[in-house]
Structures are given as C-alpha cells and as structure tokens.
N, C-alpha and C positions, 0 to 999 in steps of 0.2 A: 527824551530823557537826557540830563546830563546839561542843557542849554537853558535851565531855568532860571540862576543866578546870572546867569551874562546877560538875560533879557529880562530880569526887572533892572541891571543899571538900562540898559540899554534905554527901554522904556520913561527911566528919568530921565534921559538926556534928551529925547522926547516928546517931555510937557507931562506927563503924567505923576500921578502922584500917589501916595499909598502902596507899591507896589509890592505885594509879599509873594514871593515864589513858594508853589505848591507841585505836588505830585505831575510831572510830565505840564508845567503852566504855571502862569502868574495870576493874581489877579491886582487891579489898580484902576484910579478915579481917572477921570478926563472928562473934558467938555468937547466939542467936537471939534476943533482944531486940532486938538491933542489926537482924538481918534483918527482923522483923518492924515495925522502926521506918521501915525504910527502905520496904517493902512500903504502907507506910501513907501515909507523910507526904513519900514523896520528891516533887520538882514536877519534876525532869528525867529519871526513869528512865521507860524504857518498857516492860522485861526485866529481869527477875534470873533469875539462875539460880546454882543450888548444885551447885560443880564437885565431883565425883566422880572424874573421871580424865583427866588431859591427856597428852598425847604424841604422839608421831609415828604414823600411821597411813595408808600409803599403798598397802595389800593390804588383801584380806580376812584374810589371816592376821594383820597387824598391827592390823587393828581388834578381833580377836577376841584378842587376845592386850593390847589395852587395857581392852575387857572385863570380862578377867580379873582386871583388880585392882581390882576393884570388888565387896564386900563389898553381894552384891543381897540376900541374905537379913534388910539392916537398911530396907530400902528400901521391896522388894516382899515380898507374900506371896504362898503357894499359890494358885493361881484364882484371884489378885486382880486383877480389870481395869486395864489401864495401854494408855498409848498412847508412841510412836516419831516426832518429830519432828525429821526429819533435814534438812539444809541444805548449799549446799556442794559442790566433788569435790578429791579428790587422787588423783594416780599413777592406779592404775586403778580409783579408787572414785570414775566418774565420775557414777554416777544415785543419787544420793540417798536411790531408794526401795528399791536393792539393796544398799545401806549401814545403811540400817534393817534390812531380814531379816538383814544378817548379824550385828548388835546383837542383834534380840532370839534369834537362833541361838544367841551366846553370853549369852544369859540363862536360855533352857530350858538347856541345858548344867551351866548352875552347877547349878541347883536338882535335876536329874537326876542329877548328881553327889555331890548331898544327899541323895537318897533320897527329894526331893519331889514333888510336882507343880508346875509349872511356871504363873507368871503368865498371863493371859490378854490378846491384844492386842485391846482392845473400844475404838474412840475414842469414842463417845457416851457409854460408861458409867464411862470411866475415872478412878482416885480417883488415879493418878500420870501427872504427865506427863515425859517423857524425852526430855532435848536435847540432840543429837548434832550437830556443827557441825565442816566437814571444811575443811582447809586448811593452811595451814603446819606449822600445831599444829592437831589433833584435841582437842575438848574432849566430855564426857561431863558429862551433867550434870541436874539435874533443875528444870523449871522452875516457881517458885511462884508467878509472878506468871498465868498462866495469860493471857485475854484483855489486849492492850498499856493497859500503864498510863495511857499517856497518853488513853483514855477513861474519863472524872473520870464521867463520870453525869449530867451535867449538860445536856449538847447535846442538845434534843430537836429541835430546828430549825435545817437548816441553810441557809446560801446557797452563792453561786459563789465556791470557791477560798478555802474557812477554814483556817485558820491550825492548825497543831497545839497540841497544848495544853502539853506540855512545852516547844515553841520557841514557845511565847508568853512561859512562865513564864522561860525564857532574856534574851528580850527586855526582859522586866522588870527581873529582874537586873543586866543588865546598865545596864538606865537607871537601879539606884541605889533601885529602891523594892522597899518601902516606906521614904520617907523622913519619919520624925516631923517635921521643922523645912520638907517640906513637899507634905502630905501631898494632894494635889491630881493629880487624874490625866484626862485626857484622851483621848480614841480619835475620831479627827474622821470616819473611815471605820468604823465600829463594826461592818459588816457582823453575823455572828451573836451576838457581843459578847464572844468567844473571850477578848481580851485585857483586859476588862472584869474577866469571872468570875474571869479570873487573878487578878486586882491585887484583888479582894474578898477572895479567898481567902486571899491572901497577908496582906494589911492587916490581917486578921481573925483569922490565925493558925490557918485551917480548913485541917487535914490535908487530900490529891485524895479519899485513901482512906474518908473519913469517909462518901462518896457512894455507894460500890458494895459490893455484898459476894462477890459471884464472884471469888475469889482462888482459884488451884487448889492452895495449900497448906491451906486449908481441906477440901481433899477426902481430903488423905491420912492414914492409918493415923496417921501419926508425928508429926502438925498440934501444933504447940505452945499448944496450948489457951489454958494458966493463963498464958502469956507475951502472946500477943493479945488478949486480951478483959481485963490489965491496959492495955494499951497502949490501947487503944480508950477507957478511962475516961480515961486521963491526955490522950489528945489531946484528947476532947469538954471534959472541964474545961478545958483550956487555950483550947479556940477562946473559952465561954463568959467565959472570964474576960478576954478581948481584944474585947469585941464591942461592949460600953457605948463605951467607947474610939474605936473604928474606928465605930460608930456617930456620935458627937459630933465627932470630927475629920477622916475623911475623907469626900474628896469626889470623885465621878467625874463623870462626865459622857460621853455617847456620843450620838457622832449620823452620819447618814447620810442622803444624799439618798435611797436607797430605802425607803419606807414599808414595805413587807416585810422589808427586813433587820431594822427596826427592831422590828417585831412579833415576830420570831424572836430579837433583843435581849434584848426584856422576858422572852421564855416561858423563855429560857434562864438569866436570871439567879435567874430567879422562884424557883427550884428550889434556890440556894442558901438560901432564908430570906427572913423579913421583915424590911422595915426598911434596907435596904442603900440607903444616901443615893447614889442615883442619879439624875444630869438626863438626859432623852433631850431630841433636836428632831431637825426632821428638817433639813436645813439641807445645803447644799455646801462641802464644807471650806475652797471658794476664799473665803466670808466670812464664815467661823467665825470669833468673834474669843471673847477671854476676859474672866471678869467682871472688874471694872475692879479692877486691886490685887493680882491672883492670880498666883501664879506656879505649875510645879509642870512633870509630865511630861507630853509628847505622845508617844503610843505611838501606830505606826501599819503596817498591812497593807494597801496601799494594791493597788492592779489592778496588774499586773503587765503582760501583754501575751502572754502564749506564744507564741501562732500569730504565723506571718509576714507582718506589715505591721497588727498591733495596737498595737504599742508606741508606732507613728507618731502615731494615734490619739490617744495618752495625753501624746504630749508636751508638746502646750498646757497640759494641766489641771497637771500636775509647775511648768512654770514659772508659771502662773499663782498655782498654790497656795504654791510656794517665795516670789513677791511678796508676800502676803498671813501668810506666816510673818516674814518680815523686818519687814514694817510692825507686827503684831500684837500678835507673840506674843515680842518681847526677854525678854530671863532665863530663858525653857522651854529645858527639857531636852526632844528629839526624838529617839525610839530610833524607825527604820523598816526593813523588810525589803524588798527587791526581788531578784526573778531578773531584772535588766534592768538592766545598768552605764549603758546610752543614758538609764534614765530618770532613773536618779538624780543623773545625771550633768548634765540640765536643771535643778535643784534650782539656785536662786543661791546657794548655800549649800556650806560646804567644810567633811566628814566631823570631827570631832576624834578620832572611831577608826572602824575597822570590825572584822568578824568573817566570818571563811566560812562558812557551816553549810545546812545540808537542812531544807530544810520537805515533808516527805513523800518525792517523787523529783524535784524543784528545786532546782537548785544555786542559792543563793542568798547575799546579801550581807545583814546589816546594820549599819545607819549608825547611829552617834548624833552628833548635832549639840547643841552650845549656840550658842541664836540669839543673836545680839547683834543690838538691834534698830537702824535703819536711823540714827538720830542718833548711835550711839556708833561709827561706823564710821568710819573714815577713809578708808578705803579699800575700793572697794567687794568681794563676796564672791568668791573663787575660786568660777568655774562653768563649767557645759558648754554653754551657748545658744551658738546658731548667729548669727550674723549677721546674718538674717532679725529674729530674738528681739530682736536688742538695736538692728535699727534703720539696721545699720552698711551701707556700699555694696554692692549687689547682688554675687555672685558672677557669674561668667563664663559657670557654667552658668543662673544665673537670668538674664541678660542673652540670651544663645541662645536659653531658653524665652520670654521676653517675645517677641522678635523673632516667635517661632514661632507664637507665641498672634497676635499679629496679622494675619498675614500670613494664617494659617490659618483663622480667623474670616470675614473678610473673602469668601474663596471658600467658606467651608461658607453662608455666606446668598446666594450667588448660585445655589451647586446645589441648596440647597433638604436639606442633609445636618446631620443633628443629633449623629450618632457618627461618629468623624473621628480620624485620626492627627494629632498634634498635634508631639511629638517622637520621632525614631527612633537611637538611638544617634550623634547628628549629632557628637558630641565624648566619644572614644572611652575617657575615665576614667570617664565617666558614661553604662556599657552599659546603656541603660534605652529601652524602648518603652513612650512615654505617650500614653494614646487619652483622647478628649472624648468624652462616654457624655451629652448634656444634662441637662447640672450635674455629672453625676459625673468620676470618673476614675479608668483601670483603667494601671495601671504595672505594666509586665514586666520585673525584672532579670535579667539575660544574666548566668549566675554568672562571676564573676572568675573571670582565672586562677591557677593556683598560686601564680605571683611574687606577688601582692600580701596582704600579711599580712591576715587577717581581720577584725583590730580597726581598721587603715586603711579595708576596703572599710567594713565598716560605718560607721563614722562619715561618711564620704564620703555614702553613701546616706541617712543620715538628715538630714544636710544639704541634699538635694538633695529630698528627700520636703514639708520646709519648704519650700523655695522652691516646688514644686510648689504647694504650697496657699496662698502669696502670691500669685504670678503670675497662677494662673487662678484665683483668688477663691473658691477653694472650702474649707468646712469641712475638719476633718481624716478627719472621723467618712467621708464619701464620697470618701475619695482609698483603693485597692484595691492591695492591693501583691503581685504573683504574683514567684514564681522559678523562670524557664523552664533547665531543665536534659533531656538528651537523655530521652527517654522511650522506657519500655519497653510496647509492646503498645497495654494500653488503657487503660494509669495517667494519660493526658491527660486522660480525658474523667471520670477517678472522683473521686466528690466529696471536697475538701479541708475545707469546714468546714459550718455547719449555721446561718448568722448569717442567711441569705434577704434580704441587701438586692437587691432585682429592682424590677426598672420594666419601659414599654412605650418605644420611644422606633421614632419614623416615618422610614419611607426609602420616600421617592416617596410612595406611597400606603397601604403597606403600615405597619402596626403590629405589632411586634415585641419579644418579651418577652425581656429581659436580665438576667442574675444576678453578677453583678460582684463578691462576697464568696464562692459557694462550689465555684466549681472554678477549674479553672485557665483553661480558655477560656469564654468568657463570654456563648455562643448565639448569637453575630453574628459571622463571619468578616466584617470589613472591606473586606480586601483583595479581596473576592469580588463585590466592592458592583457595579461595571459587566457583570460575566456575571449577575445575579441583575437586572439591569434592562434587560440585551439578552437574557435568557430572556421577561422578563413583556412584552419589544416583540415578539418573536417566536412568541407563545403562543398568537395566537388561535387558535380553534377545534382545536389542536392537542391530542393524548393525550400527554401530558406523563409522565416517568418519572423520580424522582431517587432515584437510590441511591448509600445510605452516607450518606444527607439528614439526620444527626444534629439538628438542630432545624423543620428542612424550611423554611428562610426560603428556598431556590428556588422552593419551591413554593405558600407563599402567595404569591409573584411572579408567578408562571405562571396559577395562580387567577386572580389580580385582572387578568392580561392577558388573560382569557376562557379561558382553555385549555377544551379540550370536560369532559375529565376529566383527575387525576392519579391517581398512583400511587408511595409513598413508603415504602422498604426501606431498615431499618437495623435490627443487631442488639440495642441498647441500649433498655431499658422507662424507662429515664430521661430518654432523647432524641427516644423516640415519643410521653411522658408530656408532652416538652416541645413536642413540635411541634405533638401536640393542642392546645396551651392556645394556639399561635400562629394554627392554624385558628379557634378558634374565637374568638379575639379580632378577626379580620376577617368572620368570619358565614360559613365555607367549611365548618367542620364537617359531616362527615357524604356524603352524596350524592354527587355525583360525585368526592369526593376521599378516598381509600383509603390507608389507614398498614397495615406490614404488618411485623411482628418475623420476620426472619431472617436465615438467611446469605444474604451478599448473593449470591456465587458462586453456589452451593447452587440459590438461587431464582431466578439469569441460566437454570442449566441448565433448570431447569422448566418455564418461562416458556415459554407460545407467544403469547400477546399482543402486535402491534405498537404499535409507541409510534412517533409523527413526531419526539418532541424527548425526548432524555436527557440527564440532566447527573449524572457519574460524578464525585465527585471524593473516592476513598480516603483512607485513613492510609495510611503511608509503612511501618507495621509494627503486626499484630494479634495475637496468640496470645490471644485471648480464652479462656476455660474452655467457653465457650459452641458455637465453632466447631467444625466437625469436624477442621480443619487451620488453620495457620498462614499468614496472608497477608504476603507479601514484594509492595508493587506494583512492585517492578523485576524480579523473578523471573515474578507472574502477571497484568503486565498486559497480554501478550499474551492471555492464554486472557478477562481481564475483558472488555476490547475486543470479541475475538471473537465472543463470550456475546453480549453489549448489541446489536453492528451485526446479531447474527442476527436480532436482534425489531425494529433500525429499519425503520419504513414507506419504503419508495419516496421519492424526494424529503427525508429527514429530515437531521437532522441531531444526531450525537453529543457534547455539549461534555465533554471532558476534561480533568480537573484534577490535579494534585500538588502538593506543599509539600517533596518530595526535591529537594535541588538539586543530586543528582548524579545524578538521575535521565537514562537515553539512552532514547528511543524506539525500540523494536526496529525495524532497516531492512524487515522482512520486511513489518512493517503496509503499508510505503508502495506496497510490489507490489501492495496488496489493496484498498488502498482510497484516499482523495483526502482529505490530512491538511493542514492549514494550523494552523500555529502561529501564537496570535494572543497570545503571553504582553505581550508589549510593553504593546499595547493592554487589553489585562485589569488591568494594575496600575494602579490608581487614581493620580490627583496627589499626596495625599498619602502614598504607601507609594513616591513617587519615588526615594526616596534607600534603598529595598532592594527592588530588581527583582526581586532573584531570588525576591524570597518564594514565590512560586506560580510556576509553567509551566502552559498551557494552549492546547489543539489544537481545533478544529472537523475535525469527522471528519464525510465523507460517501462514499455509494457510492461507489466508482470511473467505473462509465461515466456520472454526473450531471457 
C-alpha cells in the first residue's frame, strides 16, 4: 500500500502499457519482453501474475464456470506437476483451500473433456504455479514471479525490524535519487543497510533481478526463453556500463550505533560487488554530522516503537536528533518512515510531504523533509515537543506529580519503603497509576473512555509520560508503561513482552525480584505491603500457608519472620519459577519452605495438613486451560474459605484478601466463624486515595 502510483510510472518506463493503479496493485498490458522486463528490473513489484480469467465468482458453480474460459490446454500439460494458490472468500467460497479443489475440479474437467489426462497437483515439484484471488472480482491467473520479489538476494544478515526492500526502493524514489547534481546518500541508522543496497543498486543501474534466479516462470513448459536470457545480457551490459560512473561519483555512507548491525551492513552490501564507495562508522545519529561542503539525501528507518510505552522511550532520541538535523545537516533532503505519528511528530521539523503505505503489516507514514538549517530560519520549525522539550511552564499535571514526589519521598525514608505509589489518578484527565520501583517507574493507564477521541488521549499521555521522566529524574529507557483494561481469566498474569528489565529492590528485610517491562503486574503487589509485614510480625514459629501466592513475597515475609515451615500453592510454572528466585535470593530455598503447582481448590480439598497462618488472596476470575473448572471468588469463596479454615490449627488465623470491589461476603461465613474486616488498615498511606483497591478479613474460629 502506498507504492502503487510510483509502479505504474515505473512499469511504463518498462514497456508496459495501460497501467491503472488499484487497491495495494497495478494492473497493465505487455507482451513478454515487457513482462519479463519487469520480472527483472522492477524495484517496486513484489507479484506479478498473468491474468487468465477475471469475473464474478461467488459459488462453486460460478468459479467453475470461470474456469471454463480458460484455455488450460496452453498452460498445463498431461501429468504435468502444478500447484493452486488460492487467497481470499466471497459469497459461499469462504476457505480458500475449497476454492482451490474446486479450481483444480475444473481443470481435470477440461482436460477429461479433451480426452486427456489431467495435470497433476504436486507443490514441491511444480513447473506452474496458479493464482486464484477471491473477492469482488475473482482473478485467475498464473504467477511468474514465484518466491516475493522484494527478496533481491542480497540480505544474508538481518537485524530488528528491516525495512522491506521494495519500500526502501519507494523511499528512495521518492527522495529524488539517484540525483546526478547530487549524488551523495546517507542512512544515519543503517541497521542491515537495506536502504544502502537500494540506492547502490539504483545509482548503479543493477536490475533486483540480476541476484536471484528462482523465478517460477523459468519453470514452465511455455518460459520464454530467447526473450530472458536477451534481457539478462542487456540488463548486465547496462549495470556494467553505469558502474565506472556510480563508482567515481557516488557516495554513501551508513552508520549505526550498533556494531552488529553494522557488520550485517557490510556482509550484505558485500554481495552486491566490489568497489561500491561506501563509508561505515559506528557513531549515534544524535552527532552524525556531514563532511564539510556536502549536501545530498538522508534516508532513514529509524525504531519505531510498536509495543505499548516504547515510543516514550524513543521520544528524547527523535527530538534530540531532529536538534542535531537542524544544526547540521541544512540543504539535506530527509526521506524517513515511521509507524508512530507521536514520534515524528517530536522531530522540530515540518513534513514538505508525506505518504501512507505498509512496510510488511505496519501502517506506516513517510516524511520527506528539506532541512533548512537553523541560520536561514526566521522562524523557528512547526513541531510536536511538549512543554517539558522546549522548557516552557510546568503543566498542572507535572505540578501535582512534583507535589506528589515530595511529599511521597519524604515518608518512603522514614518507613524505610523503596517501591511506593507515588501518583493515583489524583486528576481525573490524567487516569494514570505511577509507582516508584528505586529508580525505576511502572505507569498504569486506566483506558479512556469512549468520549475522548484517541488522538487527544494519546497525545495527552505522552505528554504526561515526559513530565513523568522530568519530575522524578528518571531516564526514559526505565519509565514502564502498562494498560490496565478489564481482564479476562488469566491474561493478567501472561507475559506481554520479553525485554527482562528486573531488579531486587527491599521491603523491611526481605529482597524481592521485580520485572517492570514484561507483564502487566510486576511481582510486588503494593498495596499488600502492610499484610505481608503483619504476616512476617506474626510468623514466628508458625506453619505458614499461601495460596494463589503468585510470586510468594508472603512468604518470604513469613520465612524471614521465622515461621516454623511454609507452604506455597499456585497454579502458574512462571510464578512458582518466580517465587523460587525470590526464596532463594533470601537463602530460604529448599527445607522447610515448599512450592507446589496446583489447583488451588483441588489441593484445599486434599489437604490434611494444619497450617496456624494462611493468607488466601485469589483473582477475582480464572478459567485457566489448566484448571478443572472455572474460578468465580464471589460465587466460591464460600467453599475456598471453608476448605483453608478446615486445615486452620486451633488458635490461627486466616487473612483474606480480594481486588473485587463489588465483592459481598456471604452472611452464612459469619454464623461459622469470627470474621473482622481489617480492609481500612490493610490499605497502605500511599494507595490512600483508592481504598477500595483491595478488601481484607482476619478470619478466626468462632468459639476463639
């Protein structure tokens, strides 16, 4: 999407003719020189195919009956191996792969109609391949290009999040080169040097084709021979007659801060040939500057951001490097990609055009800029920095977080608390939960609701993500940004990304390992913080029991307050996996303290073991694939309860916890037993301003 108008000129320049660009494609006439020109030397195709039959087909009877006018006999032969590549539904030709059988249905048809034998469907061995594409219009048709064009041959080494090769060559394009009057190219992020090879190629006049030779028109019966292996002589004589030239005049240049990308650079340009005037360094684009006198294009594929609360991340670098473009690099031509309107939107720099188009399955934007450098400016750039960026008077909400940071500080060194609620949705545009992690910081947005248009919340939040990393003095790289939306089952606790920034950080006595980049909660319930240090005052000599202890920070509390032994149930190998690493970061591993994977139900009934101290504190909703049934704690926390107080010892006592806030404790418990709600005092000082977050009961015998 996006490259459809550059490849029908392209395609006239060519040999073809008629070419009207359509949705994500062209279509246009040629003879086979033209096709096989285009097979070769296009930079934007990724597909061709040679239509055979279009029209409406929304039955089996209407596909068969498109089929039909299709002259297979010039195509296919007898037992000739072919394959069925179907795409696509309409009307009731909604699977694809019964859209195929009934293609090739009417293929043995014809041929049995002929008096032949019939094609063979072999994909591994096949000398034709056949593209069938269902939808408004059904298209029939045979595809030559075989494996997507846009793999040049070239990439033997990749890195994170390369550019395609056709919407490189786009990129290019559109910045105007190869420009003889000035031929000078630039990629400050060079990553695998994708847009590098482009602009060699191009400068050079080296067909993509000239690299590979698995075309699956080569495979077929009808392969126009004496038409491509002319075309192959006139392309190679044309690169060589372009290369002294593109030798002597141009100049590239690629660099990147990672030494690996850049090793995967060289390996991949290597492959186009020697000689190709290339500078690498390894260098930060924030003071990349140009040799003195130069002008020419900045092409760039810079990080983008995907996951939620990376972008944040990147924003400094965007405005930093947009400063460092302004100072530098006046008179460059800048062609950039981003799937992230936020970042390019930090740029101090204002678009002269843009384009929409796809880099793989990213909706994506690029920019081209002409910098005018900072002297010729009268006025400074249209840009998107926050307030924070350029300096200007605190916002309302950074004025609330200062407040909040001080005030908050202050009592975390008197209690001796290194993770801490710092802001809780105190001002209600800015629904955000921001916790102090010592040094880090984990931010929870409360998704908006419907009223507020998407591009407002956003922008809002990334505003507000800056000030977070002014205020409390922290990098961008360790500010954590979750979005807490209702949760189904056990999708809270299943990992979101795979980045591992974890630390240990201490509460009371206890050291405690925290992961603040890959789930959504982050190993340390907070608000839990005074049951988990009236558990470890209450622990001595006690047989300690926590179930549903998804990191077990209860119970290295309970440990280190002597408990005789523990005993720790949860169904999750990720949470057991974690709790181990918490035991044994305090020396409790092993001996008296027992982890155990199961239903926790399941193994309350089992259980004849008395325990003096439990601490139950469920999800609010489980359908795990693991369990045998479905946990409701407002539907079974009569039967959990029950379960737990049957194995309490004489004298114990059961602490009960939830996160439901419309959760009712059934009256029936009260007959049965001596229930004191202690939720008030459970909610720490900092989580004062949302009570309700948690409810929690001390539960003891009734005649005690």
């Amino acid at each position: 999407m996006g490259l459809e108008y550059l490849l029908a000129d392209e395609l006239a320049r060519l040999g073809m003719t008629d070419a009207r660009p359509g949705r994500l494609g062209v279509s246009a006439q040629g003879d086979w020189p033209a096709i096989c020109r285009v097979l070769m030397a296009s930079r934007l195709t990724s597909r061709v195919f040679l239509v055979l039959a279009q029209g409406t087909a929304r039955d089996a009877d209407g596909l068969r009956q498109l089929a039909g006018e299709v002259d297979w006999q010039v195509w296919l032969a007898p037992e000739m191996p072919y394959w069925i590549h179907a795409q696509g539904q309409a009307g009731q030709l909604k699977h694809p792969h019964f859209a195929a059988q009934v293609l090739k249905d009417g293929i043995v048809d014809a041929f049995r109609g002929a008096g032949k034998s019939s094609p063979v469907i072999d994909r591994d061995r096949a000398r034709v391949q056949i593209q069938l594409t269902l939808g408004k219009q059904a298209m029939i048709g045979l595809d030559l290009a075989g494996r997507s064009l846009h793999q040049r041959g070239y990439r033997l080494r990749d890195t994170a999040a390369p550019i395609k090769e056709n919407v490189a060559a786009g990129m290019l394009l559109r910045a105007g080169w190869p420009d003889p009057e000035r031929p000078v190219l630039v990629d400050p992020m060079c990553g695998s040097g994708t847009l590098l090879a482009e602009a060699w190629m191009m400068a050079s006049d080296m067909a993509p084709g000239l690299l590979r030779q698995d075309f699956a028109v080569k495979r077929a019966p009808w392969y126009p021979k004496e038409a491509w292996e002319k075309l192959l002589a006139e392309l190679r004589a044309a690169h060589d007659a372009r290369l002294a030239w593109a030798r002597e005049h141009v100049r590239l240049y690629g660099s990147d801060i990672d030494p690996e990308a850049l090793k995967a650079a060289r390996a991949n340009l290597a492959v186009l040939g020697d000689g190709i005037p290339v500078t690498w360094s390894r260098q930060d684009a924030c003071t990349l500057v140009p040799e003195p006198g130069a002008t020419g294009v900045l092409v760039c594929n810079p990080p983008y951001g995907e996951r939620l609360g990376d972008a944040h991340r990147l924003r400094p670098l965007y405005r930093q490097w947009g400063k460092q473009l302004k100072a530098s690099w006046g008179g460059w031509t800048l062609v950039m990609i981003t799937s992230s309107p936020d970042l390019a939107s930090g740029l101090p720099l204002a678009p002269d055009k843009t384009w929409k188009l796809r880099n793989g399955p990213l909706d994506c934007v690029l920019h081209r800029y002409e910098i005018r450098s900072q002297s010729s400016e009268a006025h400074p750039e249209q840009g998107g920095q926050s307030d924070t960026a350029t300096g200007n008077t605190r916002s309302a909400f950074a004025n609330r977080l200062a407040k909040n940071w001080k005030a908050r500080q202050k009592w975390a060194r008197k209690q001796g608390v290194q993770a801490f609620r710092v802001y809780d949705a105190d001002m209600p545009e800015y629904a955000l939960a921001i916790d102090w992690y010592d040094g880090w910081v984990h931010v929870q947005e409360y998704a908006p609701p419907p009223s507020v248009r998407p591009e407002k919340a956003r922008k809002r939040l990334n505003r507000a993500l800056d000030d977070i990393s002014e205020v409390l003095g922290v990098d961008p790289e360790f500010v954590f940004l979750k979005q807490r939306r209702p949760q189904k089952g056990s999708s809270q606790y299943g990992r979101q990304a795979e980045l591992g920034y974890e630390k240990v950080i201490e509460e009371a006595c206890a050291r405690l390992w925290v992961n603040l980049s890959d789930y959504l909660d982050t190993g340390v319930f907070l608000d839990h913080r005074p049951t988990r240090l009236w558990i470890r005052d209450h622990a001595q000599d006690k047989r300690f029991l926590n179930l549903f202890c998804y990191t077990a920070t209860a119970t290295v509390q309970a440990a280190l307050g002597g408990a005789a032994r523990t005993v720790s149930v949860d169904l999750s190998n990720t949470y057991l996996d974690w709790a181990k690493r918490n035991l044994k970061e305090n020396g409790l591993l092993g001996g008296a303290h027992r982890l155990h994977r199961a239903d926790v139900l399941k193994w309350l009934t089992q259980c004849r073991e008395p325990f003096d101290l439990i601490f139950m504190d469920p999800p609010t909703f489980s359908n795990s694939k693991k369990m045998d049934s479905v946990l409701d704690i407002q539907r079974d926390h009569v039967k959990l309860i029950d379960e737990a107080m049957r194995i309490l010892a004489p004298g114990g006592t059961l602490v009960f916890s939830t996160n439901f806030r419309r959760f009712r404790m059934d009256e029936a418990l009260s007959a049965r037993y001596a229930l004191k709600e202690v939720s008030v005092w459970s909610v720490p000082d900092d989580f004062a301003r949302n009570r309700k977050i948690h409810r929690c009961w001390h539960i003891r015998a009734r005649h005690e």
